[in-house]
N, C-alpha and C positions, 0 to 999 in steps of 0.2 A: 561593487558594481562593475561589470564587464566592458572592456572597451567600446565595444559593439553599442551596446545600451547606452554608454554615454553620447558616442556620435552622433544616434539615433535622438535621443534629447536637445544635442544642440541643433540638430538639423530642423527639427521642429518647432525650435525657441524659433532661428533664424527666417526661418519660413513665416512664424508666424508674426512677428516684428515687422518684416518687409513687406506684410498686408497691410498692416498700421500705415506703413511707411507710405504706399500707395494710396491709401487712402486718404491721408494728408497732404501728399504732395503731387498728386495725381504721376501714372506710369513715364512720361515722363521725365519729371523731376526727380524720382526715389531714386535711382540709384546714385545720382551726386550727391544729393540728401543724406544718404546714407555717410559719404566718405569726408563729406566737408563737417562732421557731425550736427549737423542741421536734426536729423531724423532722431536723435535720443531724446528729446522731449523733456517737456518742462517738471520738474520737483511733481510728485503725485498726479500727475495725468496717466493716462493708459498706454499710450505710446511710451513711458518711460517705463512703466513696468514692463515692458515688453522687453525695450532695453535690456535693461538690470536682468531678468531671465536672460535674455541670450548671452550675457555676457559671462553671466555664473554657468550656466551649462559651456558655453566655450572654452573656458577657463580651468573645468575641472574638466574636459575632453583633451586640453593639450597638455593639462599635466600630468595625466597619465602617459600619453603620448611621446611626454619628452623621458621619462622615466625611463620606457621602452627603448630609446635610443643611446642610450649612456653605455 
């Protein structure tokens, strides 16, 4: 998978976790939500799948990322 495409993946995990995030903690709240890990949600709810997706596409965007840099 191309760098590009993975960006493009986490970008959309992140985007879409942080409507979750909004919608739970109203605009706001989210984005402290977000950093005090308030916002990853409880074992099997939908905010933590959201989670868990952004963190996997995160995760495989920077380690391609750091690959590139070595």
């Amino acid at each position: 998978m191309s760098k590009l495409r993975l960006l493009v993946d986490s970008t959309a995990a992140d985007k879409a976790w942080m409507a979750e995030v909004v919608a739970h903690f109203g605009a706001r709240d989210a984005g402290l939500a977000r950093f005090q890990d308030r916002a990853n949600g409880e074992p099997g709810s939908r905010l933590r799948e959201l989670y868990d997706h952004y963190v996997l596409t995160r995760d495989a965007y920077l380690s391609v990322e750091h690959k590139d840099v070595s």
